[in-house]
Biopython code that builds the backbone (N, CA, C, O; Angstrom):
import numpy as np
from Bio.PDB.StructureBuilder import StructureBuilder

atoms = [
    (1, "UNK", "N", (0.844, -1.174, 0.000)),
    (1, "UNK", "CA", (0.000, 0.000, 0.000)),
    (1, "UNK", "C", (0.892, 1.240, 0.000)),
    (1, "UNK", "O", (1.896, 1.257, 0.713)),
    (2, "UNK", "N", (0.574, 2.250, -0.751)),
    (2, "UNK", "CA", (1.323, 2.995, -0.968)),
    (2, "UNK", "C", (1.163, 4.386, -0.199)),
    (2, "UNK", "O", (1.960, 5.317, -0.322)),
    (3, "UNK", "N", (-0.025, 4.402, 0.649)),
    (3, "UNK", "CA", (-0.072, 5.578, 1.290)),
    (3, "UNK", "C", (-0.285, 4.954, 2.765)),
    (3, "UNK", "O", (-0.602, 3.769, 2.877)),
    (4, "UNK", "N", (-0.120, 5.708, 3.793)),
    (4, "UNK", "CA", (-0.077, 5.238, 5.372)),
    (4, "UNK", "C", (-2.090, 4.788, 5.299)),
    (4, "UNK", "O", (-2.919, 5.002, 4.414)),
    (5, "UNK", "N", (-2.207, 4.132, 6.642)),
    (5, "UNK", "CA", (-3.564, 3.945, 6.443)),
    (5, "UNK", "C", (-4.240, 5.092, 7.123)),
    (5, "UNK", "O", (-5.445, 5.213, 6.904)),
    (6, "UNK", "N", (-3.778, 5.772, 7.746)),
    (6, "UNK", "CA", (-4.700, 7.053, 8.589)),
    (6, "UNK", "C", (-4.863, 8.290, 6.902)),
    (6, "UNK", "O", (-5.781, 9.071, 6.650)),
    (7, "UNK", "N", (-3.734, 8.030, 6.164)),
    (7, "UNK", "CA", (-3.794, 8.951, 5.062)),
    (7, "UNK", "C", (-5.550, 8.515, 4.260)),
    (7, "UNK", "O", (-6.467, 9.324, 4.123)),
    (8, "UNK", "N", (-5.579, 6.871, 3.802)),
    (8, "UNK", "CA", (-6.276, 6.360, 3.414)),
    (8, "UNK", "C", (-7.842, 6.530, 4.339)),
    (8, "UNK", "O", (-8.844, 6.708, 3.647)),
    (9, "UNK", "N", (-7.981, 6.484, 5.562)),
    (9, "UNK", "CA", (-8.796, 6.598, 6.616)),
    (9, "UNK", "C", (-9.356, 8.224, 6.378)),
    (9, "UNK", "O", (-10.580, 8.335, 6.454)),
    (10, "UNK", "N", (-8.524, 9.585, 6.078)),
    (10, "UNK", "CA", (-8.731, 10.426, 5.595)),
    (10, "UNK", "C", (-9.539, 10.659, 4.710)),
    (10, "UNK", "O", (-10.690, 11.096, 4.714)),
    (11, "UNK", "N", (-8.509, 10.175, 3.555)),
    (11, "UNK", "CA", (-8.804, 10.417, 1.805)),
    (11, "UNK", "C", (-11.121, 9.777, 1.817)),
    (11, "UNK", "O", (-12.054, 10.285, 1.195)),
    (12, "UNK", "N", (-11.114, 8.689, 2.710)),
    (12, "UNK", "CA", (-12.543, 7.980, 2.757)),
    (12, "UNK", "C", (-13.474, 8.778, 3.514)),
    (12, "UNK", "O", (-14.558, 8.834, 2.933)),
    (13, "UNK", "N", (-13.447, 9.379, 4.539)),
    (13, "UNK", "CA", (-13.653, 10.220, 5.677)),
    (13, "UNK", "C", (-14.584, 11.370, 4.552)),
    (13, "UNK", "O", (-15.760, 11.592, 4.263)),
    (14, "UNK", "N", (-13.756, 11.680, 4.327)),
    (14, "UNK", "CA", (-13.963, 13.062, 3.142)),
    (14, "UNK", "C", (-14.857, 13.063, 1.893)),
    (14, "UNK", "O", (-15.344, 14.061, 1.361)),
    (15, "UNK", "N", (-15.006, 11.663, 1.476)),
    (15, "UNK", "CA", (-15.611, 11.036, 0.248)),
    (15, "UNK", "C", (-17.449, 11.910, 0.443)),
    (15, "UNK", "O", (-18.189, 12.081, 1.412)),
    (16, "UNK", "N", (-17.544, 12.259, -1.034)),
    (16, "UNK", "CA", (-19.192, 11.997, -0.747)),
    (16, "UNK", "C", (-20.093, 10.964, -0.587)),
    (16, "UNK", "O", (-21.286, 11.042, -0.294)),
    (17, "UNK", "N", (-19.101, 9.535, -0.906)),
    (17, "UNK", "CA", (-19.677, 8.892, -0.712)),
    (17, "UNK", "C", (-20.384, 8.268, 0.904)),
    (17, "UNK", "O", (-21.360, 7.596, 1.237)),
    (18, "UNK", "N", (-19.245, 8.943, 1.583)),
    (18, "UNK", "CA", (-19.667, 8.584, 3.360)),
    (18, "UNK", "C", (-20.316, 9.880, 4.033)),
    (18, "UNK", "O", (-20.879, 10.088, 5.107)),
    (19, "UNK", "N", (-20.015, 10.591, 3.017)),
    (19, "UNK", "CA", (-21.315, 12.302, 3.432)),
    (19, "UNK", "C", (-22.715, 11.646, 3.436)),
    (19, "UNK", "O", (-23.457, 11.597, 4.417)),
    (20, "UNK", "N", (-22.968, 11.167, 2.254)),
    (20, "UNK", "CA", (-24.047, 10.546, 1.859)),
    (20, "UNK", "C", (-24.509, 9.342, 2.872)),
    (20, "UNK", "O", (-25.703, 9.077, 3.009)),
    (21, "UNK", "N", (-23.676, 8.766, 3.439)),
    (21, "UNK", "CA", (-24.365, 7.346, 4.176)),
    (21, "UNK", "C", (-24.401, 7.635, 5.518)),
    (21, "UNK", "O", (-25.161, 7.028, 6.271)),
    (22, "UNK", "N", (-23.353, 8.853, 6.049)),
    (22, "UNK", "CA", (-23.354, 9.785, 7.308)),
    (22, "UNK", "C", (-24.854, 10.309, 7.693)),
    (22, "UNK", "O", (-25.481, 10.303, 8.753)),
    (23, "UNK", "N", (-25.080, 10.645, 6.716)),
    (23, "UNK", "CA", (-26.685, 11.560, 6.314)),
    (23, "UNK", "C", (-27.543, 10.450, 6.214)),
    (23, "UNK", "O", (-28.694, 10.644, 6.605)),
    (24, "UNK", "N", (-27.315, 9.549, 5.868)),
    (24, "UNK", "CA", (-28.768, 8.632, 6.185)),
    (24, "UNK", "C", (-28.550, 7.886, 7.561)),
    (24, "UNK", "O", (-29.513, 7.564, 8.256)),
    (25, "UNK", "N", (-27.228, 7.621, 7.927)),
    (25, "UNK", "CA", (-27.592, 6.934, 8.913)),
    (25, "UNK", "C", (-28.308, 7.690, 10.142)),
    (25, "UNK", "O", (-29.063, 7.026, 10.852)),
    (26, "UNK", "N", (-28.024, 9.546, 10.520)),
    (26, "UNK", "CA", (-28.295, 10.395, 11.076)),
    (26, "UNK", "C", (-29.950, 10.270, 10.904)),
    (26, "UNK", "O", (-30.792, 9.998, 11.759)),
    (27, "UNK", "N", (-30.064, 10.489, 9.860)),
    (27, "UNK", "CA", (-31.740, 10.664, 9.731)),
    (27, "UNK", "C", (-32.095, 9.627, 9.842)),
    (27, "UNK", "O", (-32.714, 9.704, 8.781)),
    (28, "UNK", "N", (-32.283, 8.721, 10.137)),
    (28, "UNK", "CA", (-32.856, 7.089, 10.286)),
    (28, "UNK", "C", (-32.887, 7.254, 11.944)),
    (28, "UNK", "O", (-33.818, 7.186, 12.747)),
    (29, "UNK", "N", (-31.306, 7.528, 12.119)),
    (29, "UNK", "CA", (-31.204, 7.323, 13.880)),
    (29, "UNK", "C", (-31.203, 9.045, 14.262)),
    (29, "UNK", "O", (-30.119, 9.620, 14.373)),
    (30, "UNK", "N", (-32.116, 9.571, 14.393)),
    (30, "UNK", "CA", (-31.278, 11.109, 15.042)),
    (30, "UNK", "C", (-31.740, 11.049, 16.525)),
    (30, "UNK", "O", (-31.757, 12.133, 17.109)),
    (31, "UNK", "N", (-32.058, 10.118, 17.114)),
    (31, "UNK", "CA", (-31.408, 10.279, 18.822)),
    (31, "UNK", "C", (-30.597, 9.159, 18.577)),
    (31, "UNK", "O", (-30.801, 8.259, 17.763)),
    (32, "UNK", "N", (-29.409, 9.334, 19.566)),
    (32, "UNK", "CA", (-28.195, 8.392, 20.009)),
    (32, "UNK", "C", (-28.453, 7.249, 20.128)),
    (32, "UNK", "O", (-29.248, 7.301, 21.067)),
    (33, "UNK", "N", (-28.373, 6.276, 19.878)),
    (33, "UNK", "CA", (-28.291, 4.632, 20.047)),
    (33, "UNK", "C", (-28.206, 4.431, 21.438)),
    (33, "UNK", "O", (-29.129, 3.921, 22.073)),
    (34, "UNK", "N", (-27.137, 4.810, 21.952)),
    (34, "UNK", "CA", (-26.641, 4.712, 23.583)),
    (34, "UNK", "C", (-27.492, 5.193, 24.061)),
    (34, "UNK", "O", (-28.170, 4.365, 24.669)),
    (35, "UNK", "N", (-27.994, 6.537, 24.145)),
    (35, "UNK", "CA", (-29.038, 6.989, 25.077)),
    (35, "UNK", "C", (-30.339, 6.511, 24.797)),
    (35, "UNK", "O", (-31.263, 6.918, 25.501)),
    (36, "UNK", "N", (-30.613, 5.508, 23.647)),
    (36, "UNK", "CA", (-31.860, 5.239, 23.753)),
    (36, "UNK", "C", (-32.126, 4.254, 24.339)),
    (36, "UNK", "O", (-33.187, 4.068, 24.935)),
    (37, "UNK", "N", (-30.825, 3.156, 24.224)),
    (37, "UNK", "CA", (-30.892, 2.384, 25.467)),
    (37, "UNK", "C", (-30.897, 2.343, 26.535)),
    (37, "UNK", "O", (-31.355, 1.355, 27.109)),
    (38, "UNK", "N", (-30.423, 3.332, 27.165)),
    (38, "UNK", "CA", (-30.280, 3.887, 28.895)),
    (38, "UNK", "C", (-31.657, 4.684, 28.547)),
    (38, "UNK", "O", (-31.562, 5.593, 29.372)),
    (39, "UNK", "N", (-32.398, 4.830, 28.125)),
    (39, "UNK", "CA", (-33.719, 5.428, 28.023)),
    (39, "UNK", "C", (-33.830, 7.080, 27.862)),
    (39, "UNK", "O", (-34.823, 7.788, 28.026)),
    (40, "UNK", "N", (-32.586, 7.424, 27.514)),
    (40, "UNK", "CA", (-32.411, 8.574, 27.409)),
    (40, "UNK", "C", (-32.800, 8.968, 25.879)),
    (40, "UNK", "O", (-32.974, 8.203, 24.931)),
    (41, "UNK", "N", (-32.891, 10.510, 25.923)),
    (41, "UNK", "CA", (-33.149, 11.468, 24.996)),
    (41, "UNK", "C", (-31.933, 12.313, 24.484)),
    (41, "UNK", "O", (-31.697, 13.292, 25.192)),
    (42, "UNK", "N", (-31.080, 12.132, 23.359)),
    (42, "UNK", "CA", (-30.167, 13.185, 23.160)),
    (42, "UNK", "C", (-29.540, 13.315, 21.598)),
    (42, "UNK", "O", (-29.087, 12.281, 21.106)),
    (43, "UNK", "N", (-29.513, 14.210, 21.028)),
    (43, "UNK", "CA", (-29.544, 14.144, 19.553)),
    (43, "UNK", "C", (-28.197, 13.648, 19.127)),
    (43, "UNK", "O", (-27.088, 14.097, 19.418)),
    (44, "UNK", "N", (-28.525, 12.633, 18.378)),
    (44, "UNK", "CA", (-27.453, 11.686, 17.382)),
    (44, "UNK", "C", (-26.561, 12.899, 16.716)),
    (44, "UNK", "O", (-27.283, 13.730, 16.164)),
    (45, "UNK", "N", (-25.392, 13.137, 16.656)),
    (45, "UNK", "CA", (-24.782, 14.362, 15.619)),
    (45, "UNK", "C", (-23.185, 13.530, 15.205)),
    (45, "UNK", "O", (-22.206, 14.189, 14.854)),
    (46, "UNK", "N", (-23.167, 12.173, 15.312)),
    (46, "UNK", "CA", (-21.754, 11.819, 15.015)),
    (46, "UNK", "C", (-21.863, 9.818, 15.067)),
    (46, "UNK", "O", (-22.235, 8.948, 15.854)),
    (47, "UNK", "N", (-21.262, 9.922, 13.664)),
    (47, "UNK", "CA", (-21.385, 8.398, 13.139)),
    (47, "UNK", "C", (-20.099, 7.810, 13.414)),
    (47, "UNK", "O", (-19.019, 8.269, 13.040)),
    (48, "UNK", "N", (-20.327, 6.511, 14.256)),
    (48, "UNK", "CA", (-19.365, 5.490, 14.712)),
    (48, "UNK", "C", (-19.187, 4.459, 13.974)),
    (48, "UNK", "O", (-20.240, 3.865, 13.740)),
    (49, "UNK", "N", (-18.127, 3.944, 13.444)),
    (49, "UNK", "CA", (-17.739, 2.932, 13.234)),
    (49, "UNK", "C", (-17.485, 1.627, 14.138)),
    (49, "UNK", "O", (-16.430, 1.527, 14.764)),
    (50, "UNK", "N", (-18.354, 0.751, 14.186)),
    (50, "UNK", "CA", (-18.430, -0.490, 15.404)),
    (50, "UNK", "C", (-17.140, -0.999, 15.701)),
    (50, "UNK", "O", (-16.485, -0.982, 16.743)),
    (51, "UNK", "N", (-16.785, -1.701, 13.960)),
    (51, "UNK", "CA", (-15.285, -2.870, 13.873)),
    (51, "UNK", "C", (-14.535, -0.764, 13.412)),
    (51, "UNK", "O", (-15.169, 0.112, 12.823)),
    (52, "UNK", "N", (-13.517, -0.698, 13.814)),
    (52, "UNK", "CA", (-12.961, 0.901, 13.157)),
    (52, "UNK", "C", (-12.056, 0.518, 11.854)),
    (52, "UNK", "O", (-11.521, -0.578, 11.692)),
    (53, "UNK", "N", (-11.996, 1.447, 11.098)),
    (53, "UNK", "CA", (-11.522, 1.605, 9.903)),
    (53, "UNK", "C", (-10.079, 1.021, 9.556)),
    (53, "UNK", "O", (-9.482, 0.567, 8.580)),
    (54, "UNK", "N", (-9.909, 1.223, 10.576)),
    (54, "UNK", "CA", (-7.786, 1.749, 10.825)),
    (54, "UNK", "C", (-7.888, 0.136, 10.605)),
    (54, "UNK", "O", (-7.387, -0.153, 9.518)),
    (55, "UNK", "N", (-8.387, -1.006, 11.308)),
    (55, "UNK", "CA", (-8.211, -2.293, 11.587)),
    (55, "UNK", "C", (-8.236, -2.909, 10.003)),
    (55, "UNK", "O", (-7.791, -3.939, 9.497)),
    (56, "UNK", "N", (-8.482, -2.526, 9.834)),
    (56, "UNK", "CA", (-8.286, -3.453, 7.856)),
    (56, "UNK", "C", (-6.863, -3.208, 7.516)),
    (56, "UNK", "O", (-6.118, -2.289, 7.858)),
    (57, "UNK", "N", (-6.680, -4.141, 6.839)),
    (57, "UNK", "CA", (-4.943, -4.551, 6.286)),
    (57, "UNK", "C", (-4.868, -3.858, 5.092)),
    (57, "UNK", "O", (-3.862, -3.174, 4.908)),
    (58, "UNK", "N", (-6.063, -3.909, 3.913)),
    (58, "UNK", "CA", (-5.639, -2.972, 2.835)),
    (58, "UNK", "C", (-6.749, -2.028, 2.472)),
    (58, "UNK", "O", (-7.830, -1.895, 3.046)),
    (59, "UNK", "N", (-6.143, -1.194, 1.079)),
    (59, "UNK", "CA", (-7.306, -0.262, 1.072)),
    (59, "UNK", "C", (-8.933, -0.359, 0.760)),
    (59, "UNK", "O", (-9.780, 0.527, 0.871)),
    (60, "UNK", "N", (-9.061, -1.529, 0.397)),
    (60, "UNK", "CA", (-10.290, -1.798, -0.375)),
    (60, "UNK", "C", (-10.424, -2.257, 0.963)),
    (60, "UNK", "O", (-10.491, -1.209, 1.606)),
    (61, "UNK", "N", (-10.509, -3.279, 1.825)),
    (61, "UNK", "CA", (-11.148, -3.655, 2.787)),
    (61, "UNK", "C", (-10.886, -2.466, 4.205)),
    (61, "UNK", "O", (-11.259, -2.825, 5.322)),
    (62, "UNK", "N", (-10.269, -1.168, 4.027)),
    (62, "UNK", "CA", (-11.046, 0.175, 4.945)),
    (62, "UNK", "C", (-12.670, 0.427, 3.930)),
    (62, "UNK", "O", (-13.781, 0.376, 4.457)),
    (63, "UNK", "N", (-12.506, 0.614, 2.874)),
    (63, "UNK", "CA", (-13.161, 0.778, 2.058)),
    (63, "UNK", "C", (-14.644, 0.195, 2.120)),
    (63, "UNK", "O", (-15.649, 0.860, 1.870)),
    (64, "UNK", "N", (-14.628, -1.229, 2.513)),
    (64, "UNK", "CA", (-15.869, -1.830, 3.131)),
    (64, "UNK", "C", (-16.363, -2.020, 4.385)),
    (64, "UNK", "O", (-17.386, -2.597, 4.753)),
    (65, "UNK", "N", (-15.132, -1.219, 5.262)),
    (65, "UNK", "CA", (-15.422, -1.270, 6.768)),
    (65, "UNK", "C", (-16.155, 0.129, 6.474)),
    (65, "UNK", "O", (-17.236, 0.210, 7.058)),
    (66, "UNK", "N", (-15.782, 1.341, 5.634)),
    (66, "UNK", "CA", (-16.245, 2.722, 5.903)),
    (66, "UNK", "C", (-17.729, 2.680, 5.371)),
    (66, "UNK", "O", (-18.595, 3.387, 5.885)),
    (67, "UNK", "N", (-17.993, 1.820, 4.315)),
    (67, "UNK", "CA", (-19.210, 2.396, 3.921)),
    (67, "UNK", "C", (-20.473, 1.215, 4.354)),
    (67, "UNK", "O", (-21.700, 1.301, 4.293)),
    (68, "UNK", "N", (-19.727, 0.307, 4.725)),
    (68, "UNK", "CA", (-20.722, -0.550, 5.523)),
    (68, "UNK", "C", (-22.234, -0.384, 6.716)),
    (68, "UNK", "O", (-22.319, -0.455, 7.942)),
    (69, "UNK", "N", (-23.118, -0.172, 5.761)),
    (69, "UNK", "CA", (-24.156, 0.770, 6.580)),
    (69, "UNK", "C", (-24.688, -0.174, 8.117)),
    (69, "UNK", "O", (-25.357, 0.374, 8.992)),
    (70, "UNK", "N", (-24.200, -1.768, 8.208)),
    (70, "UNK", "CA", (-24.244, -2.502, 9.550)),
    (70, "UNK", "C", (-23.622, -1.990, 10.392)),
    (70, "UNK", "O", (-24.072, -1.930, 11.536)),
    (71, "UNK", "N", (-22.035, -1.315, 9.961)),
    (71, "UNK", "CA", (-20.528, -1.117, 10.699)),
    (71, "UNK", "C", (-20.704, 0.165, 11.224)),
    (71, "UNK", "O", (-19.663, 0.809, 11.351)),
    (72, "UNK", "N", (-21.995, 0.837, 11.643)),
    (72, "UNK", "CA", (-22.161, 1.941, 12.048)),
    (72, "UNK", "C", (-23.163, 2.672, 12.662)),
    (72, "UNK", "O", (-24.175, 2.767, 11.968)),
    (73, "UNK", "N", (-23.216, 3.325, 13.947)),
    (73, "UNK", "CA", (-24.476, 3.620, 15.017)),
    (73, "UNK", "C", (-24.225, 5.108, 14.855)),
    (73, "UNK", "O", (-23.193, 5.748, 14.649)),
    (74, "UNK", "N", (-25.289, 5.399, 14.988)),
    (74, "UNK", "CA", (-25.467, 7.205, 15.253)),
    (74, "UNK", "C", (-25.579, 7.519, 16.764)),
    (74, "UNK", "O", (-26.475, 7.104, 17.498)),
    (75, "UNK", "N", (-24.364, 8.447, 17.189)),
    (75, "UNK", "CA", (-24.196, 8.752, 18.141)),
    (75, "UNK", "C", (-24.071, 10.072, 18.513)),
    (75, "UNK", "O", (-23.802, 11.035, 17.794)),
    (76, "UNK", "N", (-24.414, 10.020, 20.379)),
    (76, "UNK", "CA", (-24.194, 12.037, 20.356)),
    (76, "UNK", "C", (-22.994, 11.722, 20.648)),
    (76, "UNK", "O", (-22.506, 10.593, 20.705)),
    (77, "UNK", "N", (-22.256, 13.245, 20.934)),
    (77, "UNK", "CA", (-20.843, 13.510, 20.992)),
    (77, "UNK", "C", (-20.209, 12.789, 22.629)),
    (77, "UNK", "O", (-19.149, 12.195, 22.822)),
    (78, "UNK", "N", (-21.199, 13.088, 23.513)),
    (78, "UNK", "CA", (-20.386, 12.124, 25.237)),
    (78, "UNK", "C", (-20.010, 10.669, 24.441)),
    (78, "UNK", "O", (-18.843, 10.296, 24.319)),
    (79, "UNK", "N", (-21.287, 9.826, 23.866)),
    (79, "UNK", "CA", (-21.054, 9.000, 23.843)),
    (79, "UNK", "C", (-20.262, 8.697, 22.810)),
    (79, "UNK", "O", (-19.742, 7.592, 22.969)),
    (80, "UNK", "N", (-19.990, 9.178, 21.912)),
    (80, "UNK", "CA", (-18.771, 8.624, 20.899)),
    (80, "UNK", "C", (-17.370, 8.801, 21.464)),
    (80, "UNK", "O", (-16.430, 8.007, 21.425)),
    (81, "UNK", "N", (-17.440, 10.080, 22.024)),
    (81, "UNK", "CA", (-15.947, 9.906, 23.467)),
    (81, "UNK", "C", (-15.794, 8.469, 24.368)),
    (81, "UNK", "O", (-14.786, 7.779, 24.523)),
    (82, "UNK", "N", (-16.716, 8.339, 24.727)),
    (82, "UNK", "CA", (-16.905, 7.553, 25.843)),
    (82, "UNK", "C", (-16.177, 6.200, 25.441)),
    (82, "UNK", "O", (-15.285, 5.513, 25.941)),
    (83, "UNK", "N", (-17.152, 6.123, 24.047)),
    (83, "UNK", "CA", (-16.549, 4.470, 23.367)),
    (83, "UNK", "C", (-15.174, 4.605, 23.024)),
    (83, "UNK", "O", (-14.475, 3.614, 23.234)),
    (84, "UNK", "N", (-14.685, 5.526, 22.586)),
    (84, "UNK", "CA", (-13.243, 5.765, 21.963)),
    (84, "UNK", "C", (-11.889, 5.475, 22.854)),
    (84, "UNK", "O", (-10.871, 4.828, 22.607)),
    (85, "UNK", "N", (-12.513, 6.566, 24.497)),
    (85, "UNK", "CA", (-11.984, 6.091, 25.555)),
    (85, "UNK", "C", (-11.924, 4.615, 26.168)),
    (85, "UNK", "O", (-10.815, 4.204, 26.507)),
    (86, "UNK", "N", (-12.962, 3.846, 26.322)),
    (86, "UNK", "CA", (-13.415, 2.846, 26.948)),
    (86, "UNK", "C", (-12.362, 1.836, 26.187)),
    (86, "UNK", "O", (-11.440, 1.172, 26.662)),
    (87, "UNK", "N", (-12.882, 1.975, 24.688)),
    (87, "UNK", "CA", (-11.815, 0.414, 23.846)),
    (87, "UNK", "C", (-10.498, 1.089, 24.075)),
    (87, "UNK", "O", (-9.613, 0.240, 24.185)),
    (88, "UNK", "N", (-10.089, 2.225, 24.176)),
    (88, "UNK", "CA", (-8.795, 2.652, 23.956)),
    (88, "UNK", "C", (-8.530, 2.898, 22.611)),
    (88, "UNK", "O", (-7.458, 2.480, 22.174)),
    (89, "UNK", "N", (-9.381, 3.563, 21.777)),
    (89, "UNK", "CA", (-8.587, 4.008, 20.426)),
    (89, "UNK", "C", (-7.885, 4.937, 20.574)),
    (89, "UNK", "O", (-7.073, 5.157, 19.676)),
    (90, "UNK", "N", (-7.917, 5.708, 21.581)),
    (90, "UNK", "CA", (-7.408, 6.905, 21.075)),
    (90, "UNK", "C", (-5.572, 7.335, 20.415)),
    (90, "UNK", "O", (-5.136, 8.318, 19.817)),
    (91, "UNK", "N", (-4.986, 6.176, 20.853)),
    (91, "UNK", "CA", (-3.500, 6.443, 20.406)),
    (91, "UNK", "C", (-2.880, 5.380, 19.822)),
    (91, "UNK", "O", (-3.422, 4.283, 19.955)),
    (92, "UNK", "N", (-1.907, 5.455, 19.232)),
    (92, "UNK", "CA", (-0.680, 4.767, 18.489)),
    (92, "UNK", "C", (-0.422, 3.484, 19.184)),
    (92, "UNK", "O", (-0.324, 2.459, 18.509)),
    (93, "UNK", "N", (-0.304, 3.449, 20.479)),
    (93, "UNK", "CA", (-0.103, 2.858, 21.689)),
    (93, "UNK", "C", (-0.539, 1.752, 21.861)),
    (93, "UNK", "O", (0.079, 0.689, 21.813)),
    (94, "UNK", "N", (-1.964, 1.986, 22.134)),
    (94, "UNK", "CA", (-3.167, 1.294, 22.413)),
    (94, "UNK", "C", (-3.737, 0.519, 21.478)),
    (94, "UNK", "O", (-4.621, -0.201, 21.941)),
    (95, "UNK", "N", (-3.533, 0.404, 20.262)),
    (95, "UNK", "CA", (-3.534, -0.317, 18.860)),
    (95, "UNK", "C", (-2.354, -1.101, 18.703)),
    (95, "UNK", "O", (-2.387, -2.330, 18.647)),
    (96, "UNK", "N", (-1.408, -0.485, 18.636)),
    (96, "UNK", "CA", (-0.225, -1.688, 18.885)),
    (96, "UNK", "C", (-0.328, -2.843, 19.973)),
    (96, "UNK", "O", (-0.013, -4.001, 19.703)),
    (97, "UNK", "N", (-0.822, -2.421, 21.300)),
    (97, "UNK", "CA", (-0.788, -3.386, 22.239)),
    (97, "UNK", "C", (-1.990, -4.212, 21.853)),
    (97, "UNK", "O", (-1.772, -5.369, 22.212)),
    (98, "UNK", "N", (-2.817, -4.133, 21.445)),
    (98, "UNK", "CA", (-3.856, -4.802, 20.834)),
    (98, "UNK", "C", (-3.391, -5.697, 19.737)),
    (98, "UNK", "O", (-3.695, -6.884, 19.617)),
    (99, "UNK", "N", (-2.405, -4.805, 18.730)),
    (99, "UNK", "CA", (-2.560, -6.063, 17.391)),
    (99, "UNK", "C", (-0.733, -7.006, 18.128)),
    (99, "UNK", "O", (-0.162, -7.936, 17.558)),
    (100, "UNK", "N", (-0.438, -6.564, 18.999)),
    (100, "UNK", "CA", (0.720, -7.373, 19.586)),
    (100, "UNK", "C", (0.142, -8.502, 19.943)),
    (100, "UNK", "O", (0.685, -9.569, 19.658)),
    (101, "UNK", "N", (-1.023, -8.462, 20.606)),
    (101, "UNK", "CA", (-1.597, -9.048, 21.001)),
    (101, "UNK", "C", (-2.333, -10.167, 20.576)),
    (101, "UNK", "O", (-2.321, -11.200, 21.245)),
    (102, "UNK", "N", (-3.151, -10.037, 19.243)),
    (102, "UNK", "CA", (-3.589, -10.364, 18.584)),
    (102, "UNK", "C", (-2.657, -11.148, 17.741)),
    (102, "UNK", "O", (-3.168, -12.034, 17.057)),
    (103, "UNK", "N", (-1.158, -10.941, 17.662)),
    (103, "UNK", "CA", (-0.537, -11.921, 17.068)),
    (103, "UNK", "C", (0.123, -13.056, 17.654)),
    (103, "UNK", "O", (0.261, -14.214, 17.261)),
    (104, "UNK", "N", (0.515, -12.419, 18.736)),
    (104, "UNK", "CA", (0.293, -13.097, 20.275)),
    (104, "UNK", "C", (-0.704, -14.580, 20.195)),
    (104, "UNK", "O", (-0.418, -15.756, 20.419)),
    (105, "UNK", "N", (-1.790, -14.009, 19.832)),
    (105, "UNK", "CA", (-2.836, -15.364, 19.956)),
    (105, "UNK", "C", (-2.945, -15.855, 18.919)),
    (105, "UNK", "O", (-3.712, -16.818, 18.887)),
    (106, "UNK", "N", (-2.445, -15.562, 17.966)),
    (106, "UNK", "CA", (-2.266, -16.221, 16.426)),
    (106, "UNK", "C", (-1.069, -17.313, 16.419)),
    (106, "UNK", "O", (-1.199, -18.409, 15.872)),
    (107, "UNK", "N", (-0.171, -16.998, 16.926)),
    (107, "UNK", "CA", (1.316, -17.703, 16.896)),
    (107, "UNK", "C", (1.010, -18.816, 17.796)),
    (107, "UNK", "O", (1.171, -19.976, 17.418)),
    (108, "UNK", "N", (0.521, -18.493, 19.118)),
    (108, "UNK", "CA", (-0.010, -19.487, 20.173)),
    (108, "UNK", "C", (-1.252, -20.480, 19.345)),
    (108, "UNK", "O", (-1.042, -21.692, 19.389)),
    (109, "UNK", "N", (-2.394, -20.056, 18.676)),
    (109, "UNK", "CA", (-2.982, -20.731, 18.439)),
    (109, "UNK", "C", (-2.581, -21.900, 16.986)),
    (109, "UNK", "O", (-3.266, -22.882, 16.698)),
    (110, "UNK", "N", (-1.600, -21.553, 16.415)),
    (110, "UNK", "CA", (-1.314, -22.391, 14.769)),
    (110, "UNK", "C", (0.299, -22.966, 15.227)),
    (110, "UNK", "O", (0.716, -23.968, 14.647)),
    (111, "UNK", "N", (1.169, -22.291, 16.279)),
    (111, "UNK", "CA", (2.345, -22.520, 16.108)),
    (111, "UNK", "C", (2.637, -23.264, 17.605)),
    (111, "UNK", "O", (3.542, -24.083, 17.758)),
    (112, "UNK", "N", (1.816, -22.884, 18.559)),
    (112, "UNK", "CA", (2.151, -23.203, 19.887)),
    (112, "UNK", "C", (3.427, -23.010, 20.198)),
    (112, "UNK", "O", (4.215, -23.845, 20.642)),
    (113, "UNK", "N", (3.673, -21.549, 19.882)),
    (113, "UNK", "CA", (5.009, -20.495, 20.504)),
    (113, "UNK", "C", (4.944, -18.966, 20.456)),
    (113, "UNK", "O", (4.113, -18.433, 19.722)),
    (114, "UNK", "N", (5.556, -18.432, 21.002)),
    (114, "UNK", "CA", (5.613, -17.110, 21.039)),
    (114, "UNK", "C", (6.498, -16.094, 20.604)),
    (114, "UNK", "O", (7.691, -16.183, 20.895)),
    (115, "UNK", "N", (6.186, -15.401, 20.125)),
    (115, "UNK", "CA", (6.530, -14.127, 19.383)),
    (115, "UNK", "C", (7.387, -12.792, 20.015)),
    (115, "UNK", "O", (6.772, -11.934, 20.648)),
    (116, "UNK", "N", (8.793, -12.695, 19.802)),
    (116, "UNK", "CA", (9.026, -11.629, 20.604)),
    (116, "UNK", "C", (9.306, -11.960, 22.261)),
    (116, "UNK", "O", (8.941, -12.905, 22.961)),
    (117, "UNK", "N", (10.170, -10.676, 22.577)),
    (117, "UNK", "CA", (10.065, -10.381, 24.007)),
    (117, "UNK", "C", (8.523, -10.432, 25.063)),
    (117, "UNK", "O", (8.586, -10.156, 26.261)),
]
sb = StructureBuilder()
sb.init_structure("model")
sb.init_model(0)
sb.init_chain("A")
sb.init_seg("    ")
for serial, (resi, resn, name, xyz) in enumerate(atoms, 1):
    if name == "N":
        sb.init_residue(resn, " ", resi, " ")
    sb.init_atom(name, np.array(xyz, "f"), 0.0, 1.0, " ", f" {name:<3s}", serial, name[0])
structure = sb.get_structure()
């Protein structure tokens, strides 16, 4: 792949094509998912990605994580913090220790050994 994937995560972000599916998923859901389950009332203004974008290996498969109208809840702004915080997306960090991880249980599960320090 020839561009970083946050470049690619961008370049899709921006598309009309996810303006367009942003906008329906909003109007379908315009109170929050989260608060409608806690029985609350609060206006949907920001679309989540369930599985996130970044997690696909190439560009065509961000490509079907972004426009995937299942792969996505309409949310207000606490709660799209909230989730971001909670899984730990928010850094470089916290994704690495995850896909370390994740290979971690790959090597253990096909090789029955381990990877690395």
């Amino acid at each position: 792949m020839n561009m970083a994937k946050n470049e690619i995560y961008n370049k899709l972000i921006h598309t009309t094509r996810w303006l367009h599916l942003r906008r329906q998923v909003l109007n379908a859901h315009p109170i929050c998912q989260m608060c409608e389950a806690e029985r609350r009332v609060s206006a949907a203004t920001e679309v989540h990605h369930i599985v996130p974008v970044e997690t696909a290996v190439s560009e065509r498969e961000m490509a079907a994580l972004m426009f995937d109208p299942h792969n996505v809840m309409a949310l207000c702004h606490k709660h799209h913090q909230e989730v971001h915080q909670t899984l730990g997306k928010g850094g470089k960090q916290e994704r690495r220790k995850r896909a370390d991880a994740r290979l971690q249980n790959f090597v253990k599960k096909f090789f029955n050994d381990e990877v690395g320090p």
